[in-house]
N, CA, C and O atoms as CSV, one atom per row, in Angstrom:
chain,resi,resn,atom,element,x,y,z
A,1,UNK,N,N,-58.505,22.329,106.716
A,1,UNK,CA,C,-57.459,21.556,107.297
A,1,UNK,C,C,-56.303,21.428,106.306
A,1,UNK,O,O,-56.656,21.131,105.165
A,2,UNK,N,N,-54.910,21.603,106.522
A,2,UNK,CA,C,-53.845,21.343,106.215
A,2,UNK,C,C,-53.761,20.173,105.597
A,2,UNK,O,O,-54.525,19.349,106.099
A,3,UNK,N,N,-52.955,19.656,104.447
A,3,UNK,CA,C,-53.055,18.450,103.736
A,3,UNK,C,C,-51.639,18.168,104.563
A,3,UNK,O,O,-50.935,19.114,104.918
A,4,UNK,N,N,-51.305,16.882,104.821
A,4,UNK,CA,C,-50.237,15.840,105.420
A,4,UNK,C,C,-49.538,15.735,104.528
A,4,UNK,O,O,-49.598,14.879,103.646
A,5,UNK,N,N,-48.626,16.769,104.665
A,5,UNK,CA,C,-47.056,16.727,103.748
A,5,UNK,C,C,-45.902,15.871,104.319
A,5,UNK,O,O,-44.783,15.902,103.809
A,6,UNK,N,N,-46.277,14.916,105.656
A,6,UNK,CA,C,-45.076,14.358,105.981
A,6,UNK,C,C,-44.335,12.964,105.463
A,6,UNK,O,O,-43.446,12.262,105.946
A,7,UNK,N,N,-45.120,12.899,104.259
A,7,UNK,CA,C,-44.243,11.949,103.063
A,7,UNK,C,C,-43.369,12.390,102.224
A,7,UNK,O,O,-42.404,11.850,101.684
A,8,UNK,N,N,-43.735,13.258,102.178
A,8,UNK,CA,C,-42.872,14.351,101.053
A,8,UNK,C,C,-41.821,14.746,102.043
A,8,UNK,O,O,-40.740,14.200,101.824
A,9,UNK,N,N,-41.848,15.459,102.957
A,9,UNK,CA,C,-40.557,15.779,104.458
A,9,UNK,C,C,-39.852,14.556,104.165
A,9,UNK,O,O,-38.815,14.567,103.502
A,10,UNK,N,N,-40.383,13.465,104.645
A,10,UNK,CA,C,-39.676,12.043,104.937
A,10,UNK,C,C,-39.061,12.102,103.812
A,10,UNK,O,O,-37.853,12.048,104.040
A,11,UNK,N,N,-39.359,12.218,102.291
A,11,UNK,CA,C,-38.727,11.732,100.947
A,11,UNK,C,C,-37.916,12.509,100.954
A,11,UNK,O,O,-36.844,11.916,100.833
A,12,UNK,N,N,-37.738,13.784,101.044
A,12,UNK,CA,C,-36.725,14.245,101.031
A,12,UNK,C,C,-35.795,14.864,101.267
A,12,UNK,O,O,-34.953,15.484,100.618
A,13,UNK,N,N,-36.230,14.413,103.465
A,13,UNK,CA,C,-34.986,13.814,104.112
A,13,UNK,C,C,-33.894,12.577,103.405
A,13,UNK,O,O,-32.756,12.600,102.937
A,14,UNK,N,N,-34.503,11.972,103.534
A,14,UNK,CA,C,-33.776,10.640,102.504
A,14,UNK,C,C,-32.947,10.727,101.650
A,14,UNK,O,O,-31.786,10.324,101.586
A,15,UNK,N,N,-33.895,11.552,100.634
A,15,UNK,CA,C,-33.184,11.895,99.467
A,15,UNK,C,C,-31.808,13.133,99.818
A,15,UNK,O,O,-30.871,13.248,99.027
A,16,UNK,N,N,-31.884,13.781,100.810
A,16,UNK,CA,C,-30.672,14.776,101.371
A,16,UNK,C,C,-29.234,14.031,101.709
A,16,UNK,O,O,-28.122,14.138,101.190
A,17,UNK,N,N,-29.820,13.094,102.985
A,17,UNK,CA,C,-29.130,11.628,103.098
A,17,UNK,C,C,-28.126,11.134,102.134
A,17,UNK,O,O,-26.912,11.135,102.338
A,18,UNK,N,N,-28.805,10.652,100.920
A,18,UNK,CA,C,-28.483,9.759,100.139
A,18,UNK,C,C,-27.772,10.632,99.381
A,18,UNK,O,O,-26.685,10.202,98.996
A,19,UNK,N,N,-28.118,11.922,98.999
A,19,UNK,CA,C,-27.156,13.182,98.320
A,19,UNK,C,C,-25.750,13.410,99.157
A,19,UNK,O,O,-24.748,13.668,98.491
A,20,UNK,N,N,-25.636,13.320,100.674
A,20,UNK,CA,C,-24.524,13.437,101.004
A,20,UNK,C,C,-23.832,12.384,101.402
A,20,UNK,O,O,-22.679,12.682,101.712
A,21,UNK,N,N,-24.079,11.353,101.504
A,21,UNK,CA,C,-23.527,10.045,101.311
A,21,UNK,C,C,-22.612,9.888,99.851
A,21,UNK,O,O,-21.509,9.346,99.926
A,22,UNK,N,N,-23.087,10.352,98.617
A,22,UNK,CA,C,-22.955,10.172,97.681
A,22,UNK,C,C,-21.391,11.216,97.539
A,22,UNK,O,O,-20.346,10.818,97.024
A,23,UNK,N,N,-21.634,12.677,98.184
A,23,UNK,CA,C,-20.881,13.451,98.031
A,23,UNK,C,C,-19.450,12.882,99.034
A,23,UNK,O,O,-18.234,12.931,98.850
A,24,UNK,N,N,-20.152,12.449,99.924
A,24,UNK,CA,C,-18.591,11.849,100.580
A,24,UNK,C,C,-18.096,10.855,100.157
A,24,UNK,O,O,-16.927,10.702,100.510
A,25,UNK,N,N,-18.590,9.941,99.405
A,25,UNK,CA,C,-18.121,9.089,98.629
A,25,UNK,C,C,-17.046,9.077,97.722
A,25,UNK,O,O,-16.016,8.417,97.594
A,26,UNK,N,N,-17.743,10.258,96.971
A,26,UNK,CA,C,-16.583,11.080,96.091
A,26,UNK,C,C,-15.561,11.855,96.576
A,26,UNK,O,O,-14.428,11.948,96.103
A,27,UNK,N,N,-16.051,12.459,97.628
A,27,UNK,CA,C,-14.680,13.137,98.051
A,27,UNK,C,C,-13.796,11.952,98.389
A,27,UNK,O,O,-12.781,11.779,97.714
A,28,UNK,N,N,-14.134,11.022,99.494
A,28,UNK,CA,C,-13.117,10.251,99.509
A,28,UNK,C,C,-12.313,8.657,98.324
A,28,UNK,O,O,-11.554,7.717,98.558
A,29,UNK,N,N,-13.044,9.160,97.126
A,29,UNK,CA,C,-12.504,8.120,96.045
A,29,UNK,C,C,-11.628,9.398,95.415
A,29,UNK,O,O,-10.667,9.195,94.673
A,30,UNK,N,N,-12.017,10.571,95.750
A,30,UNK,CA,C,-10.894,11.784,95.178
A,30,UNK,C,C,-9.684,11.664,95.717
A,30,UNK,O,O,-8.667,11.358,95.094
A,31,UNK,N,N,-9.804,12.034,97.553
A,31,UNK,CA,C,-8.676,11.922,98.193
A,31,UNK,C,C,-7.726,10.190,97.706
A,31,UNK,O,O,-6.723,10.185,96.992
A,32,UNK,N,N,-8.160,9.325,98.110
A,32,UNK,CA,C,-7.652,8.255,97.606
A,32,UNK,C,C,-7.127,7.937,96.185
A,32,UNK,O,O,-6.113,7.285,95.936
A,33,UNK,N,N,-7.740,8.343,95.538
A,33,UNK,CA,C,-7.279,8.983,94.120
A,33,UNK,C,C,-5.531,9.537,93.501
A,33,UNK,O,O,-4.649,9.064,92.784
A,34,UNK,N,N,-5.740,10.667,94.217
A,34,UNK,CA,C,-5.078,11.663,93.850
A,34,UNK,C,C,-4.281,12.079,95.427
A,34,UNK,O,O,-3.283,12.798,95.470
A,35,UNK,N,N,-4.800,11.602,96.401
A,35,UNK,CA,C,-3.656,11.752,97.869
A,35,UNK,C,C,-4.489,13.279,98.278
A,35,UNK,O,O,-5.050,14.090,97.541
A,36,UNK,N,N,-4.327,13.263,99.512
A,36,UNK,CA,C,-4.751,14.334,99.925
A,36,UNK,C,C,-4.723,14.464,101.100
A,36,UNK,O,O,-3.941,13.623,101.542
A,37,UNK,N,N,-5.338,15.332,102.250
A,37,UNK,CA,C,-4.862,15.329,103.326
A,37,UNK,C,C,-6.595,14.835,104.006
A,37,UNK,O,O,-7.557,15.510,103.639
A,38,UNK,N,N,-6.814,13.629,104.988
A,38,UNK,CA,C,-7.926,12.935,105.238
A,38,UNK,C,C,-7.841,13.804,106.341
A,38,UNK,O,O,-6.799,14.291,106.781
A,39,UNK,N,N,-9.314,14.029,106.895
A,39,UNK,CA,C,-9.948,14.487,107.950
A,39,UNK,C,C,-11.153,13.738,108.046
A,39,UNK,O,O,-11.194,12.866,107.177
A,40,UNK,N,N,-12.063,13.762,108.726
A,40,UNK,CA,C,-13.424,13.878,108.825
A,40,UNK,C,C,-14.020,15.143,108.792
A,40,UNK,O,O,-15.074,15.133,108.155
A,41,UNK,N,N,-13.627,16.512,109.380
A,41,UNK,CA,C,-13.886,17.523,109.007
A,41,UNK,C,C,-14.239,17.987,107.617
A,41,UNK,O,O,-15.244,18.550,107.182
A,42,UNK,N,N,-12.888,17.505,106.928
A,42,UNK,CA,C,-12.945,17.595,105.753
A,42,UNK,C,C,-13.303,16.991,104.677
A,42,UNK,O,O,-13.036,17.383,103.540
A,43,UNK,N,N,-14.032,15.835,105.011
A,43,UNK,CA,C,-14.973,15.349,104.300
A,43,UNK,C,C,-16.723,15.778,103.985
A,43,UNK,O,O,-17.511,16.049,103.079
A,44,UNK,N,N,-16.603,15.590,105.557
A,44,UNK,CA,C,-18.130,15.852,105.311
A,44,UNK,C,C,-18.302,16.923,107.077
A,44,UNK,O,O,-17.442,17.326,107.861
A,45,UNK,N,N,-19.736,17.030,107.070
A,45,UNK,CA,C,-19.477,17.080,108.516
A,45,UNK,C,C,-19.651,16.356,109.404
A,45,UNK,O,O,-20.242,15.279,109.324
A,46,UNK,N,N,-18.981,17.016,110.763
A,46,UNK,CA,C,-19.123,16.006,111.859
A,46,UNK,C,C,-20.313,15.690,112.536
A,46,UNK,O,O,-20.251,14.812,113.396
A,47,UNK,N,N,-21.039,16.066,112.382
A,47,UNK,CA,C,-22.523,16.024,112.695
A,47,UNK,C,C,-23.626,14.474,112.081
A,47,UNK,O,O,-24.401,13.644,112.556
A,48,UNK,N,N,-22.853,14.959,110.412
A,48,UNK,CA,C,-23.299,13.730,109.710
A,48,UNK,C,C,-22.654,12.434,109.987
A,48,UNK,O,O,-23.295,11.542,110.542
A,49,UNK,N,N,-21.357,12.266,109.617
A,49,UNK,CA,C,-20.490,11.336,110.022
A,49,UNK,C,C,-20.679,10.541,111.436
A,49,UNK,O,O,-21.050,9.383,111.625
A,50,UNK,N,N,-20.265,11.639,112.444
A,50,UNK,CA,C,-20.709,10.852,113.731
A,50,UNK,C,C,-22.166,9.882,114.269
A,50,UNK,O,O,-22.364,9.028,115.133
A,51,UNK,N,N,-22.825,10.432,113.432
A,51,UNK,CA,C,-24.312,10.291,113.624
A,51,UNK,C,C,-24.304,8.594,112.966
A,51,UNK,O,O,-23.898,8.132,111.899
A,52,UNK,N,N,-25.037,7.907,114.314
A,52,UNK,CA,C,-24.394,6.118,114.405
A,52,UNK,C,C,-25.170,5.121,113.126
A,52,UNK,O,O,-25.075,3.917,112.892
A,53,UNK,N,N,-26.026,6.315,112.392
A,53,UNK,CA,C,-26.286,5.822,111.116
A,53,UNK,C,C,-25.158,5.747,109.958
A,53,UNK,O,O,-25.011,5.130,108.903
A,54,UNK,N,N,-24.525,6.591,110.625
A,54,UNK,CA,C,-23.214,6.480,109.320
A,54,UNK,C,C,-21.667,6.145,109.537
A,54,UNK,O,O,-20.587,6.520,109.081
A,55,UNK,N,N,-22.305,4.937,110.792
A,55,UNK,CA,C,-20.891,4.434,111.388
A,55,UNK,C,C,-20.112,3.476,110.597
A,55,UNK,O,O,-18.952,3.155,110.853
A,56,UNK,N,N,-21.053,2.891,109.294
A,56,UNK,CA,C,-20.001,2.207,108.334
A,56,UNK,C,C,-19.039,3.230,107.246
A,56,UNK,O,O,-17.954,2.946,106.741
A,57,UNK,N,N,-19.910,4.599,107.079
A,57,UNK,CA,C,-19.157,5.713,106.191
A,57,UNK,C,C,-18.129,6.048,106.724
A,57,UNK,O,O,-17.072,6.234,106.123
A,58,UNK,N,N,-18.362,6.212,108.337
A,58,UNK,CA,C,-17.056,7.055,109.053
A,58,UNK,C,C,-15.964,6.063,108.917
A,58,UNK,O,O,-14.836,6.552,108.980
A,59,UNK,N,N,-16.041,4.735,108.739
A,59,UNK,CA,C,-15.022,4.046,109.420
A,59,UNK,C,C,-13.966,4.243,107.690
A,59,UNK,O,O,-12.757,4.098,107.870
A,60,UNK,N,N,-14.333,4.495,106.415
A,60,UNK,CA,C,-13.329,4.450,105.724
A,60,UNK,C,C,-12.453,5.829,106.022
A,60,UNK,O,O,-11.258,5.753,106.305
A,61,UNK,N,N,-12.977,6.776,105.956
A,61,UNK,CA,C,-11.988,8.133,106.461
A,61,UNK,C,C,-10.940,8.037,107.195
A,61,UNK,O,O,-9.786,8.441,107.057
A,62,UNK,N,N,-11.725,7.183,108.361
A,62,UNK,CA,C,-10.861,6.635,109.306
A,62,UNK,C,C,-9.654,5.712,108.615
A,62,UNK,O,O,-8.455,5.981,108.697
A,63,UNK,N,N,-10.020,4.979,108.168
A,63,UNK,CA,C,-9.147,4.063,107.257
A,63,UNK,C,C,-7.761,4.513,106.491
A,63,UNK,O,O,-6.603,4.116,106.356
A,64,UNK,N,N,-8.658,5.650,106.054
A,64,UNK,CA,C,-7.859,6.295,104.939
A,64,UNK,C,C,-6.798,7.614,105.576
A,64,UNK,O,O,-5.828,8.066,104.967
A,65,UNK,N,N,-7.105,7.900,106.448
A,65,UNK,CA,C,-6.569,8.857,107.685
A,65,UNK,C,C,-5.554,8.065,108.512
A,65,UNK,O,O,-4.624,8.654,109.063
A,66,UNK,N,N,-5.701,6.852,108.600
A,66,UNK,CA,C,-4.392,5.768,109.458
A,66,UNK,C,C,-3.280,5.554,108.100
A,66,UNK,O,O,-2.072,5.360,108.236
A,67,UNK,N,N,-3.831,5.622,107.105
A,67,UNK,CA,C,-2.893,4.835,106.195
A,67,UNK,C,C,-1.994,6.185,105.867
A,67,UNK,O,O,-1.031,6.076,105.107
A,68,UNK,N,N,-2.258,7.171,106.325
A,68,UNK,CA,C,-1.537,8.937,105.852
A,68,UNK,C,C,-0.228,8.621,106.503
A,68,UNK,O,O,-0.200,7.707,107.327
A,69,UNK,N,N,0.975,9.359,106.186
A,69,UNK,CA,C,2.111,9.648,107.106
A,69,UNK,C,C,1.872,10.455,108.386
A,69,UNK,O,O,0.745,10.871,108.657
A,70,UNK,N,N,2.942,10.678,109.180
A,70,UNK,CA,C,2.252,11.514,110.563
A,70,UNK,C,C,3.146,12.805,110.241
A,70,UNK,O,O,3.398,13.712,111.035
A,71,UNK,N,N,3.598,12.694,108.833
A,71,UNK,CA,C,4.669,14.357,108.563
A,71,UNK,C,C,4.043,15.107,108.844
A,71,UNK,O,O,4.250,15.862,109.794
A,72,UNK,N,N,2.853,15.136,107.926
A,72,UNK,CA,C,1.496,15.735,107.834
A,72,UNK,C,C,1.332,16.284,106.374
A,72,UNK,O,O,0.686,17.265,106.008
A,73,UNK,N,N,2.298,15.147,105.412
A,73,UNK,CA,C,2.237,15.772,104.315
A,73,UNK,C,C,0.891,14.594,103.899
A,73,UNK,O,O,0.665,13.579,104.559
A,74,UNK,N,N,0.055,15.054,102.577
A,74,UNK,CA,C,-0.733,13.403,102.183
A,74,UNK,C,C,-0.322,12.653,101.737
A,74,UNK,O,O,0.870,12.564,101.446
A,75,UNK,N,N,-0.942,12.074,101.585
A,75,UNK,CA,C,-0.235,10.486,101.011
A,75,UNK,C,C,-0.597,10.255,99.667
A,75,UNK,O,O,-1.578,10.792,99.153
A,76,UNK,N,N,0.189,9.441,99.053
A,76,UNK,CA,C,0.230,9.023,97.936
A,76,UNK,C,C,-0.820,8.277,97.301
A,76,UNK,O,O,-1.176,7.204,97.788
A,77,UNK,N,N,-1.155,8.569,96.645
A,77,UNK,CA,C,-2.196,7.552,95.569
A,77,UNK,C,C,-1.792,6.341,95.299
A,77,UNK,O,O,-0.780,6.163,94.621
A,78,UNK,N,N,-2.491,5.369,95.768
A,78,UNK,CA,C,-1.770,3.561,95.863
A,78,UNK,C,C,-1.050,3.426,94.567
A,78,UNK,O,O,-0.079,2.708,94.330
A,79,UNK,N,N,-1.765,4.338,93.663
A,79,UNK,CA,C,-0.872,3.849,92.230
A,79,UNK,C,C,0.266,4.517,92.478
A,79,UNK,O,O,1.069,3.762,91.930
A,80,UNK,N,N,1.022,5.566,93.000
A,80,UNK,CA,C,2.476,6.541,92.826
A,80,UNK,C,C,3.222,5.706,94.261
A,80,UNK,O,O,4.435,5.634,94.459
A,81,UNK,N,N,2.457,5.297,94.890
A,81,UNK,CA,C,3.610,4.489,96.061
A,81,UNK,C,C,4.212,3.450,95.878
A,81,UNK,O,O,3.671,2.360,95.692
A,82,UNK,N,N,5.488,3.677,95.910
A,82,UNK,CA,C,6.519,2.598,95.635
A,82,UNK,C,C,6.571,1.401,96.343
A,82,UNK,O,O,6.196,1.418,97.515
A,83,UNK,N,N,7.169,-0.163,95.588
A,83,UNK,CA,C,6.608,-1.003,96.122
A,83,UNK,C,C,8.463,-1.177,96.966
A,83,UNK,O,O,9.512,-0.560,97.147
A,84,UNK,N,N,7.671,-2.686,97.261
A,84,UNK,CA,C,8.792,-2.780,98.236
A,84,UNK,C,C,9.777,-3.238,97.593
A,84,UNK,O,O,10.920,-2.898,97.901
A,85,UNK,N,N,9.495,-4.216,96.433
A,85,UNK,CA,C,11.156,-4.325,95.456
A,85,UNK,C,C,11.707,-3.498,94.757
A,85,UNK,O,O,12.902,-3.690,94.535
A,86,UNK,N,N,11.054,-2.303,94.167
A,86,UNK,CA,C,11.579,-0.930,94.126
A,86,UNK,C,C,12.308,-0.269,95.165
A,86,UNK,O,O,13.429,0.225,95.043
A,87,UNK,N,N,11.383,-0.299,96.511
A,87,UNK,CA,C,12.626,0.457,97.831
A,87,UNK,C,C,13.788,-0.311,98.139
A,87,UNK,O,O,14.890,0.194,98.356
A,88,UNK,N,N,13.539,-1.541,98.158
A,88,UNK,CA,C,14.847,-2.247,97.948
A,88,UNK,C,C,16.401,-2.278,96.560
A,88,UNK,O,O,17.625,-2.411,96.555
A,89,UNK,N,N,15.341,-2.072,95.651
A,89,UNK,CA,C,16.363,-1.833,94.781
A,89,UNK,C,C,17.284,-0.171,94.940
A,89,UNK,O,O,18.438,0.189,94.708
A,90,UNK,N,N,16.159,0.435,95.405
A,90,UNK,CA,C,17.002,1.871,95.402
A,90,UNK,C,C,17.748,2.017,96.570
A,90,UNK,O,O,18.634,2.863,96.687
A,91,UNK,N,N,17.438,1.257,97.404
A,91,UNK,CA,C,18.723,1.030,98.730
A,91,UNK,C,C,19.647,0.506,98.362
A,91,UNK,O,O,20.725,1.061,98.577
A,92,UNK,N,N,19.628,-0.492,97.814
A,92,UNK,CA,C,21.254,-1.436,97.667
A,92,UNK,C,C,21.812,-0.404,96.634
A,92,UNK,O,O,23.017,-0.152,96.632
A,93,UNK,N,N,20.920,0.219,95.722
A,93,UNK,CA,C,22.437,1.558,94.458
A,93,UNK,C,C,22.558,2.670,95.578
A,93,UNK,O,O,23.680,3.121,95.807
A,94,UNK,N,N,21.780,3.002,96.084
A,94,UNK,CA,C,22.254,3.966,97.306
A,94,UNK,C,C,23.407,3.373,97.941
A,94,UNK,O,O,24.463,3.957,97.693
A,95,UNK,N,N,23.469,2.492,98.601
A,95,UNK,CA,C,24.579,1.525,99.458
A,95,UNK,C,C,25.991,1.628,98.350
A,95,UNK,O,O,27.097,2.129,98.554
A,96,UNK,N,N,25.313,0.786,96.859
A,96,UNK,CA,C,26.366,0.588,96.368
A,96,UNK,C,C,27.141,2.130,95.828
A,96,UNK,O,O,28.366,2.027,95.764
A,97,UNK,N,N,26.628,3.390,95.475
A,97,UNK,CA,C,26.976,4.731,95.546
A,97,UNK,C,C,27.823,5.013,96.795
A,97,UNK,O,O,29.052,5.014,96.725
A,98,UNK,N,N,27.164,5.250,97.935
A,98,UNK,CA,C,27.911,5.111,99.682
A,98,UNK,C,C,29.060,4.462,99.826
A,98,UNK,O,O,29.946,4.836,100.594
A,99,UNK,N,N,29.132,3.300,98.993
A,99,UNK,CA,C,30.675,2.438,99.284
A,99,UNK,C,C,31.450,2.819,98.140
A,99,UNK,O,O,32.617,2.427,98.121
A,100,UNK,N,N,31.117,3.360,97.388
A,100,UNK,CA,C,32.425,3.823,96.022
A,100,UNK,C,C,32.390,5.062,96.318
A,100,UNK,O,O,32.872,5.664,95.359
A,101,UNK,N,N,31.936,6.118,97.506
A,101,UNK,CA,C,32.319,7.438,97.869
A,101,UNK,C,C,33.080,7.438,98.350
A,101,UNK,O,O,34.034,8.164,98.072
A,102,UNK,N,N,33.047,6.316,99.688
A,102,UNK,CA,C,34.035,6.146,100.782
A,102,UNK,C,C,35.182,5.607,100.462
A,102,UNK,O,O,36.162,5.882,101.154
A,103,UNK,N,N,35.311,4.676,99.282
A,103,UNK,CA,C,36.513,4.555,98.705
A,103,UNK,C,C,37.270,5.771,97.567
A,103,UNK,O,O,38.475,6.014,97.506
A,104,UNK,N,N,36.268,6.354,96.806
A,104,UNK,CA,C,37.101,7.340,96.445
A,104,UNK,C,C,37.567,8.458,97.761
A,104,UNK,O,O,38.714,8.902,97.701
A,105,UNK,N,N,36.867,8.802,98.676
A,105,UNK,CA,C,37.440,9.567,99.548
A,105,UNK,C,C,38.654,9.167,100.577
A,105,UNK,O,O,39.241,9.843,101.423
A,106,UNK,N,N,38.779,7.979,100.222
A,106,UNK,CA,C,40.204,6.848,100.951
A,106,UNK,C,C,41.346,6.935,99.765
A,106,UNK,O,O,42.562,6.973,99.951
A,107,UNK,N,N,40.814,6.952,98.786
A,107,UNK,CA,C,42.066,7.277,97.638
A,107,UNK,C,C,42.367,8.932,97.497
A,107,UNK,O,O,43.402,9.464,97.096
A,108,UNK,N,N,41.535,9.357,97.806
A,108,UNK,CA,C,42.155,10.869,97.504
A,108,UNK,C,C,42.558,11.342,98.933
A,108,UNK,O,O,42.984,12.497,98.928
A,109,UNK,N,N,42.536,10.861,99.911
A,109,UNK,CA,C,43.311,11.064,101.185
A,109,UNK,C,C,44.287,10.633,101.222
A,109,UNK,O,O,45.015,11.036,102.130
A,110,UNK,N,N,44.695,9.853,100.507
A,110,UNK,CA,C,45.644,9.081,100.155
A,110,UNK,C,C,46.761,9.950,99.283
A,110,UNK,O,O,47.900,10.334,99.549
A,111,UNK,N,N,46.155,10.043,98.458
A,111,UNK,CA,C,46.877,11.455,96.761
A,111,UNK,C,C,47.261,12.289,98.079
A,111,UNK,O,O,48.351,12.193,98.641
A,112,UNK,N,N,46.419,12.956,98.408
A,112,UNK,CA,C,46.767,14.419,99.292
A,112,UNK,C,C,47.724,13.861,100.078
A,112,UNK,O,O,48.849,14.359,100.041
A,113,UNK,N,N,47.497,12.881,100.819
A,113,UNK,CA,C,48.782,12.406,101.804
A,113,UNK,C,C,50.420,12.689,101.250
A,113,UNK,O,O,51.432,13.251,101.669
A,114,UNK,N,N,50.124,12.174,100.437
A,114,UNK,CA,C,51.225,11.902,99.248
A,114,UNK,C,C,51.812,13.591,98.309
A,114,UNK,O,O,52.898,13.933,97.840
A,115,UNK,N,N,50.681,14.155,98.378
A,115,UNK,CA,C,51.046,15.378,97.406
A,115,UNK,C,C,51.388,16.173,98.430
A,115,UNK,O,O,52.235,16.938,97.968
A,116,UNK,N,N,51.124,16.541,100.074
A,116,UNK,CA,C,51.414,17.155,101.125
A,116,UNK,C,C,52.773,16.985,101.142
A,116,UNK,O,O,53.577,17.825,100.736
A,117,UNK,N,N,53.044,15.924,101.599
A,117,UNK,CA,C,54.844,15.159,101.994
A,117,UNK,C,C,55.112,15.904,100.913
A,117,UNK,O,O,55.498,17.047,101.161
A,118,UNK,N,N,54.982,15.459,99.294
A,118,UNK,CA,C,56.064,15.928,98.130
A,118,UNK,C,C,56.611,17.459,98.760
A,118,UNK,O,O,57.775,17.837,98.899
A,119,UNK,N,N,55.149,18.284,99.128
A,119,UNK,CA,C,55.281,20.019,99.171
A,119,UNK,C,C,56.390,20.048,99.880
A,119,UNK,O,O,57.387,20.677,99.523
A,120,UNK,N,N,56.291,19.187,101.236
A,120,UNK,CA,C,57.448,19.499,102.351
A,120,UNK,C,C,58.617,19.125,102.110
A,120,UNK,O,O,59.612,19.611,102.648
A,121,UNK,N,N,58.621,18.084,101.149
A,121,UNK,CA,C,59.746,18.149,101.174
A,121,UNK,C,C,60.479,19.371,99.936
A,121,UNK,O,O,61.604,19.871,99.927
A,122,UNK,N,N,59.818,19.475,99.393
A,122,UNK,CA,C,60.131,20.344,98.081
A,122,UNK,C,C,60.425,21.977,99.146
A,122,UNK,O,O,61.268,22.764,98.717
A,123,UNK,N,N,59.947,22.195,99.983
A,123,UNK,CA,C,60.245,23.560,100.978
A,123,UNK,C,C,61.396,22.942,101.972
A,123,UNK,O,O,61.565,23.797,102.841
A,124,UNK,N,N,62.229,21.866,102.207
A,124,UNK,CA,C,62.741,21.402,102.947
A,124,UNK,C,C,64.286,21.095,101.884
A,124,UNK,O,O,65.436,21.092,102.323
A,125,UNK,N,N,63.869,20.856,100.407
A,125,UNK,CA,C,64.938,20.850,99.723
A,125,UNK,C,C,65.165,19.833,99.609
A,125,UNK,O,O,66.030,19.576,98.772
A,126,UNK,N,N,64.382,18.402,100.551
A,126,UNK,CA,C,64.657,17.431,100.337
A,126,UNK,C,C,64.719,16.572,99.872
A,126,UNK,O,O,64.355,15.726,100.689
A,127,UNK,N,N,65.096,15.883,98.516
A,127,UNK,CA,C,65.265,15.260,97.456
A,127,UNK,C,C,64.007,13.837,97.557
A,127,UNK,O,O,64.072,12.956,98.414
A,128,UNK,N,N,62.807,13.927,96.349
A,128,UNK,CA,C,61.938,12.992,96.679
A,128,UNK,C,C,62.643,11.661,95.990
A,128,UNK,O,O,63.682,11.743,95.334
A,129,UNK,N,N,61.936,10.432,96.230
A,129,UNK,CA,C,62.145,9.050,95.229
A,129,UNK,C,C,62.514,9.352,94.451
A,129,UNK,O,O,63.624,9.063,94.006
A,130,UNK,N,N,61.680,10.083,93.973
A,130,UNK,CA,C,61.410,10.014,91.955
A,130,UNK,C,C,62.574,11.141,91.808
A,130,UNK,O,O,62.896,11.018,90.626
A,131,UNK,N,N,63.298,12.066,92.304
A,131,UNK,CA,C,64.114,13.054,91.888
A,131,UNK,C,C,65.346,11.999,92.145
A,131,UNK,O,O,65.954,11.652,91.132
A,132,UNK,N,N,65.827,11.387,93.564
A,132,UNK,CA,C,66.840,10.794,93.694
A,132,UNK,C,C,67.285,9.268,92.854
A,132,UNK,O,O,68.318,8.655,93.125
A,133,UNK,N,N,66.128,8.753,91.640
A,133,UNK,CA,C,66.254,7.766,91.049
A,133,UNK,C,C,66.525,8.508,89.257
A,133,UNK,O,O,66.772,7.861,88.239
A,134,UNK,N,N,66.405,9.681,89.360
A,134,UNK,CA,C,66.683,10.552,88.322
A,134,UNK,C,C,68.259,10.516,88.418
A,134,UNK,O,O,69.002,10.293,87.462
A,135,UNK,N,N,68.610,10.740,89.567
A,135,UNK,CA,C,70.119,11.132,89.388
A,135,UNK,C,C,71.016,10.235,89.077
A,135,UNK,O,O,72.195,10.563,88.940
C-alpha cells in the first residue's frame, strides 16, 4: 500500500500560496516605489488574484491602479509627486511670467506702432516731431 503523502501536497500547496503572495507583494511595493504601470495582469495572475481567497490582495492593485493617471503614462512614486503648495507656487510664477509677456508684447506693439508711422513718414518725406523740433 501507498504511504499518504497528502500532508506533504497540503504543505506545499501552502507553501506555493504563501510564495506568491509574497511575490506580489513585492511587485506591488516595487510599482509603488518607483511608479509603474498597475495591472492585475501584471502583477500576478488572474487566476490567483481573482480567486475570493485573495480578495484582500486584489483590492490594493486595485487601489494602486485608481490612483494612476488615465494618460496611460505611470504614476509617480508618492515621494516625486508634487504637493499642492508647490503646484500652487509654480502657478502664480507661471501667471506672474504670463502677465510680464503680455505686457512686454503691449510695449513692443507699441515701439513697432511707432517705428512703422516714423518709416511712412520718412517714404512720404514727411517731417517727424523730433526732425521738426530740430529745426
Amino acid at each position: 500500500m501507498r504511504a499518504d503523502n497528502s500532508t506533504h501536497l497540503a504543505e506545499a500547496a501552502r507553501q506555493r500560496r504563501l510564495d506568491c503572495i509574497a511575490r506580489v507583494q513585492a511587485a506591488l511595493d516595487s510599482l509603488e516605489r518607483d511608479g509603474g504601470s498597475v495591472t492585475v495582469a501584471g502583477v500576478a495572475s488572474r487566476t490567483f488574484l481573482y480567486d475570493d481567497a485573495q480578495s484582500a490582495l486584489l483590492a490594493r492593485p486595485r487601489a494602486l491602479a485608481g490612483r494612476q493617471p488615465t494618460s496611460g503614462r505611470p504614476a509617480l512614486p508618492d515621494k516625486e509627486r508634487i504637493t499642492a503648495k508647490s503646484h500652487e507656487a509654480i502657478v502664480r510664477a507661471l501667471r506672474g511670467a504670463n502677465r510680464k509677456l503680455i505686457e512686454d508684447n503691449e510695449r513692443l506693439r507699441t515701439e513697432l506702432a511707432v517705428a512703422l508711422g516714423q518709416s511712412r513718414d520718412l517714404r512720404r518725406r514727411i517731417p517727424t516731431q523730433a526732425a521738426a523740433q530740430r529745426d
